[in-house]
PDB file of N, H, CA, C and O in Angstrom:
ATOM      1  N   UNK A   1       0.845  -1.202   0.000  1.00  0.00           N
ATOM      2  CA  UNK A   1       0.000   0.000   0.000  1.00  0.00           C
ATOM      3  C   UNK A   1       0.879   1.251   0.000  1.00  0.00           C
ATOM      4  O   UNK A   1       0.577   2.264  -0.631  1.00  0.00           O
ATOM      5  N   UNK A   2       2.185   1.103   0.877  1.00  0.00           N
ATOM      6  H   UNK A   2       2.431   0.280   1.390  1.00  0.00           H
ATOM      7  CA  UNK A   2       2.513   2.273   0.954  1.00  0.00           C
ATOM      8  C   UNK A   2       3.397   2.512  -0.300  1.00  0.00           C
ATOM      9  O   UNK A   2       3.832   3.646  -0.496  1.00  0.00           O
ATOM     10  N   UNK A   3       3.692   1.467  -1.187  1.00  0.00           N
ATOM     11  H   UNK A   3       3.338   0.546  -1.027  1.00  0.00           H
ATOM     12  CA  UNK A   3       4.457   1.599  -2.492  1.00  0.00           C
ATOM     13  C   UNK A   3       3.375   2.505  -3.024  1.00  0.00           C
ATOM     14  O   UNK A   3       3.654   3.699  -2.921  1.00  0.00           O
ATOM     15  N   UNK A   4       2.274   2.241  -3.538  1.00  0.00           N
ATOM     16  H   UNK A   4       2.047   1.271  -3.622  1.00  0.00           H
ATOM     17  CA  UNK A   4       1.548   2.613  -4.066  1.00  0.00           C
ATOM     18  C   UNK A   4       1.072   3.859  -4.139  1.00  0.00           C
ATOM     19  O   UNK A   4       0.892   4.313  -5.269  1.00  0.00           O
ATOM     20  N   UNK A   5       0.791   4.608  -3.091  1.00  0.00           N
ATOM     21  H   UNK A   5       0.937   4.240  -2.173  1.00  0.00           H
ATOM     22  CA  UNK A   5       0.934   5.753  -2.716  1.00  0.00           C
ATOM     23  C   UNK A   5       2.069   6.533  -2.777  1.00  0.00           C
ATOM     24  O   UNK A   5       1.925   7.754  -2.707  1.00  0.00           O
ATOM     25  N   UNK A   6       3.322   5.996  -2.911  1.00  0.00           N
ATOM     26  H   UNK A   6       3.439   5.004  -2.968  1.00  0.00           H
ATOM     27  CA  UNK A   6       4.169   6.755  -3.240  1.00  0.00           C
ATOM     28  C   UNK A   6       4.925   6.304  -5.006  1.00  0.00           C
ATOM     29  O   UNK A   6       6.144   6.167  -5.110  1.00  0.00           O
ATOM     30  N   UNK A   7       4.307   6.189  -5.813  1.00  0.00           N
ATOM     31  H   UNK A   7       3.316   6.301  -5.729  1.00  0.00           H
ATOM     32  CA  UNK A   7       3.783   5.884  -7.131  1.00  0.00           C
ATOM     33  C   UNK A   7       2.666   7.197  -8.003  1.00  0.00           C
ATOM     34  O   UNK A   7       2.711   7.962  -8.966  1.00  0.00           O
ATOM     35  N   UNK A   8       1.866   6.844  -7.049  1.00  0.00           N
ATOM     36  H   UNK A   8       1.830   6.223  -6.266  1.00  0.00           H
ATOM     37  CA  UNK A   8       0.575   8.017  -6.948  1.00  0.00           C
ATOM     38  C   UNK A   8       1.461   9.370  -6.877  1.00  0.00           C
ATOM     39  O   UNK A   8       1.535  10.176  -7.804  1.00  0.00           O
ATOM     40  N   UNK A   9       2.073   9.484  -5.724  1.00  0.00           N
ATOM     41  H   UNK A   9       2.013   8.830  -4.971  1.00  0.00           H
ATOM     42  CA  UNK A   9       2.952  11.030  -5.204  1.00  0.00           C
ATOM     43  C   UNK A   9       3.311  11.257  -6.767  1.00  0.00           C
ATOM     44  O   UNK A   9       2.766  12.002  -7.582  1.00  0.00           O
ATOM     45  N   UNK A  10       4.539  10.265  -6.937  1.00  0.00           N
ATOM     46  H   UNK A  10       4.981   9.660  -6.276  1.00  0.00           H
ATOM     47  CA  UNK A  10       5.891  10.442  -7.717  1.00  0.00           C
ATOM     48  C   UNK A  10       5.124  10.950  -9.348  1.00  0.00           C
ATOM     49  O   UNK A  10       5.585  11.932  -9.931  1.00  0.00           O
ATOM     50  N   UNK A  11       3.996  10.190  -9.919  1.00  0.00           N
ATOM     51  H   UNK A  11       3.622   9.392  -9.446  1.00  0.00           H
ATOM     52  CA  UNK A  11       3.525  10.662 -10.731  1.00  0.00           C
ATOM     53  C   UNK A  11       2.668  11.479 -10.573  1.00  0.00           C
ATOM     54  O   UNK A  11       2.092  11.482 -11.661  1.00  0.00           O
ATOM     55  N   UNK A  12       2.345  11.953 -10.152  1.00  0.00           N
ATOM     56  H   UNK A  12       2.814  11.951  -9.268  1.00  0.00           H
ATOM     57  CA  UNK A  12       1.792  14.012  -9.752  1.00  0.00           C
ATOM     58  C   UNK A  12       2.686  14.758  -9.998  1.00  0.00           C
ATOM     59  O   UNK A  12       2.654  15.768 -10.700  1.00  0.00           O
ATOM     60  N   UNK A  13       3.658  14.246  -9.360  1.00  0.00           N
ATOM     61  H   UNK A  13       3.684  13.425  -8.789  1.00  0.00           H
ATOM     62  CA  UNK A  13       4.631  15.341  -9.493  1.00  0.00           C
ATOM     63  C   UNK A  13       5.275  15.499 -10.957  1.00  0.00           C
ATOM     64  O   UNK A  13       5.495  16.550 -11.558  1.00  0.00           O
ATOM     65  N   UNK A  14       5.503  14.274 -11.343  1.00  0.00           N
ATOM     66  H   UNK A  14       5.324  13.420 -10.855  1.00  0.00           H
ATOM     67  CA  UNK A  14       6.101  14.297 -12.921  1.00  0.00           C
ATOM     68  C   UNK A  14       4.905  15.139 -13.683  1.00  0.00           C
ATOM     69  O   UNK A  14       5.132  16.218 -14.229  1.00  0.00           O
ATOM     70  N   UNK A  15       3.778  14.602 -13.659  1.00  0.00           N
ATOM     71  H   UNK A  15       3.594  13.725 -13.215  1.00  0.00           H
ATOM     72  CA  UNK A  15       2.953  15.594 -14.530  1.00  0.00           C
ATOM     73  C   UNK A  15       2.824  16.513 -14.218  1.00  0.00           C
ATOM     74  O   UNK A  15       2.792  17.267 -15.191  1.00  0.00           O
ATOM     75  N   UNK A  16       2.662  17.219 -12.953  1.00  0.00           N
ATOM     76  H   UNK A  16       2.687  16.607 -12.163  1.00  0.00           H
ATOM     77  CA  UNK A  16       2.806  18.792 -12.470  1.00  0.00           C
ATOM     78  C   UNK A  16       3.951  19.774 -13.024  1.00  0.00           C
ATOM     79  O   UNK A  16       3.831  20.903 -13.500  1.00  0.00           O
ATOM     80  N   UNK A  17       5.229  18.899 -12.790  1.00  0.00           N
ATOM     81  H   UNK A  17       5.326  17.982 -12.404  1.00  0.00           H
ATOM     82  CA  UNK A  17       6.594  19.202 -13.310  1.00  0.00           C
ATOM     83  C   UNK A  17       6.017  19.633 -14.560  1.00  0.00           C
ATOM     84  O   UNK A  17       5.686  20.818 -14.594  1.00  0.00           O
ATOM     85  N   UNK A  18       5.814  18.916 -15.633  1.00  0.00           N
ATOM     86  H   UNK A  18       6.083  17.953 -15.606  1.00  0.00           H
ATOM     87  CA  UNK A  18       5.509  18.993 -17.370  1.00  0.00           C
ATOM     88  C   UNK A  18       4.477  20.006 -17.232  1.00  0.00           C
ATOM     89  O   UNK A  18       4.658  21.056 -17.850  1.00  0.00           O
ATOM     90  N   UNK A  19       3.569  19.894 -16.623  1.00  0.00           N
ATOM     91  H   UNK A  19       3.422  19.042 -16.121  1.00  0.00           H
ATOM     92  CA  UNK A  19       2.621  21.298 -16.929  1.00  0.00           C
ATOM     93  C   UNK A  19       3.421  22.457 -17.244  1.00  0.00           C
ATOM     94  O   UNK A  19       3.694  23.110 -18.251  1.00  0.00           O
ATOM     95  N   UNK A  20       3.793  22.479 -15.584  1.00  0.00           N
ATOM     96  H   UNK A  20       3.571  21.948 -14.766  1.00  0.00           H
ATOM     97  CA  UNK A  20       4.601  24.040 -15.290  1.00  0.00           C
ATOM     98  C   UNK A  20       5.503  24.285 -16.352  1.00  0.00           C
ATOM     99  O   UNK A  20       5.504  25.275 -17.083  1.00  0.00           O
ATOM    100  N   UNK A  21       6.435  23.112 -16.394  1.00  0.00           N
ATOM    101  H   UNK A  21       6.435  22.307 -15.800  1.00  0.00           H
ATOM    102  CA  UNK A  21       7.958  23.317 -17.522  1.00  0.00           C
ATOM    103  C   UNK A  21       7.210  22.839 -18.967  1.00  0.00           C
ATOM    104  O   UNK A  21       7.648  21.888 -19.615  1.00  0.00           O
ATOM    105  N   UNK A  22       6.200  23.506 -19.323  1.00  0.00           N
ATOM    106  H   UNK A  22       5.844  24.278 -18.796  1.00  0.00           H
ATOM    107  CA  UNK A  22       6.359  22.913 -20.855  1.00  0.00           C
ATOM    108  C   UNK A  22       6.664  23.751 -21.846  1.00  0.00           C
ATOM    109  O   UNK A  22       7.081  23.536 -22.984  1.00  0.00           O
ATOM    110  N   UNK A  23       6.371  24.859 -21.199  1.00  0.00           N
ATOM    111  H   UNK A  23       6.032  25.034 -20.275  1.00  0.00           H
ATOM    112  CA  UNK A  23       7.509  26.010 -22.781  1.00  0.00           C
ATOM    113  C   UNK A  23       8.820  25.659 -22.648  1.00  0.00           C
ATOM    114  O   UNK A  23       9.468  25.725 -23.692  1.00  0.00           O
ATOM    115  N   UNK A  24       9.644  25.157 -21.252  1.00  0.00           N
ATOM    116  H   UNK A  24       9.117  25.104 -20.404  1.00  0.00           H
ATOM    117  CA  UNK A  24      10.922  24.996 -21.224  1.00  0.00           C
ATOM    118  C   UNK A  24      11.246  23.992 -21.983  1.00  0.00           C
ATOM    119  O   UNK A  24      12.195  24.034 -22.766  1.00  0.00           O
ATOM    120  N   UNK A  25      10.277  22.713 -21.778  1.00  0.00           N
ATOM    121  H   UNK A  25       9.507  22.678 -21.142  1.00  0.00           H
ATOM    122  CA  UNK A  25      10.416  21.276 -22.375  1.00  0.00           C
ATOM    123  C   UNK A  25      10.668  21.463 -23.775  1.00  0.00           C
ATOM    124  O   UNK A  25      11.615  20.793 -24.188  1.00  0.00           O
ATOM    125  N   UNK A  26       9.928  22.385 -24.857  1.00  0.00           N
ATOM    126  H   UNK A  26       9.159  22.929 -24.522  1.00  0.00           H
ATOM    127  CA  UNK A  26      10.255  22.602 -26.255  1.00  0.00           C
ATOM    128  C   UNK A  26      11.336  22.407 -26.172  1.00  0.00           C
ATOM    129  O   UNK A  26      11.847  21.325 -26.462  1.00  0.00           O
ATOM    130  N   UNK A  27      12.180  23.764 -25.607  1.00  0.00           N
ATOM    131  H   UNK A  27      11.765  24.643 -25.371  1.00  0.00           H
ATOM    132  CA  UNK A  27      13.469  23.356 -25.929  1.00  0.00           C
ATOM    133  C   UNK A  27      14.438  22.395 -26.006  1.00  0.00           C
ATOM    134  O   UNK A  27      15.399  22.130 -26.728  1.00  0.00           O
ATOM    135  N   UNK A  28      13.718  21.817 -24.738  1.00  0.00           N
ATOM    136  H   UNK A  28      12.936  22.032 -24.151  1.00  0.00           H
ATOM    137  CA  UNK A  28      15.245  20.538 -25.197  1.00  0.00           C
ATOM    138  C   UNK A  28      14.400  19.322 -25.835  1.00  0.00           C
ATOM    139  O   UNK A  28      15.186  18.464 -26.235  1.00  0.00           O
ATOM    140  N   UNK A  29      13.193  19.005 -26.037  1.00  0.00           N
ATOM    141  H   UNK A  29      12.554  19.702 -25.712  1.00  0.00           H
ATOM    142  CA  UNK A  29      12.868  17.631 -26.488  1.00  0.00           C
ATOM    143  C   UNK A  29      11.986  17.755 -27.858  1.00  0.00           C
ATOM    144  O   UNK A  29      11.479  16.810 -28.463  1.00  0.00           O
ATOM    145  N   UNK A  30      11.905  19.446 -28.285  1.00  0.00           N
ATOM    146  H   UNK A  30      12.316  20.214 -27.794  1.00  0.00           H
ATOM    147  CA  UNK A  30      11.537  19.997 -29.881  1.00  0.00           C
ATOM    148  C   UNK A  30      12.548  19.554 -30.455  1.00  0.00           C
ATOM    149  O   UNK A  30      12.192  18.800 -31.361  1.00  0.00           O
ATOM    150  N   UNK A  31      13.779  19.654 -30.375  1.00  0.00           N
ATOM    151  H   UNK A  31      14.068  20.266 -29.639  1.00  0.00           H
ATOM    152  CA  UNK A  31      15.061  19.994 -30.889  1.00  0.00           C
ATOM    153  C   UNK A  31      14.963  17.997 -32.025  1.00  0.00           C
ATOM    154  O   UNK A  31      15.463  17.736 -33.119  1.00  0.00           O
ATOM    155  N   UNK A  32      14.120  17.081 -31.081  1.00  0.00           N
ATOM    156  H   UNK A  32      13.714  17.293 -30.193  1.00  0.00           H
ATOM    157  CA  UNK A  32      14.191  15.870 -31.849  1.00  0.00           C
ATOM    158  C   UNK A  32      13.253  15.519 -32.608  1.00  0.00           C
ATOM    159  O   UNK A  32      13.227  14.533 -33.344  1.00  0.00           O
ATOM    160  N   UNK A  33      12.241  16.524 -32.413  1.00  0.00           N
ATOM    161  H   UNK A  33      12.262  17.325 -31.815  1.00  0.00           H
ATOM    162  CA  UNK A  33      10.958  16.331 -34.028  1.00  0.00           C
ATOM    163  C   UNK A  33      11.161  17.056 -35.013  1.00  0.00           C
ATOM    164  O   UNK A  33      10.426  16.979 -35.998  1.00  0.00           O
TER     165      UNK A  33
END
């Protein structure tokens, strides 16, 4: 259970991260399309 919940955390945060940073993200992961 407590894996799980901290699964839950860890991916919030990755997608929160990408929200916030996604004009930054162009830059470095545009550069490969």
């Amino acid at each position: 259970m407590i894996i799980y919940l901290i699964c839950l955390l860890v991916i919030g945060l990755i997608i929160a991260w990408n929200i916030k940073k996604a004009p930054s993200d162009k830059d470095l992961w545009g550069e490969d399309e």
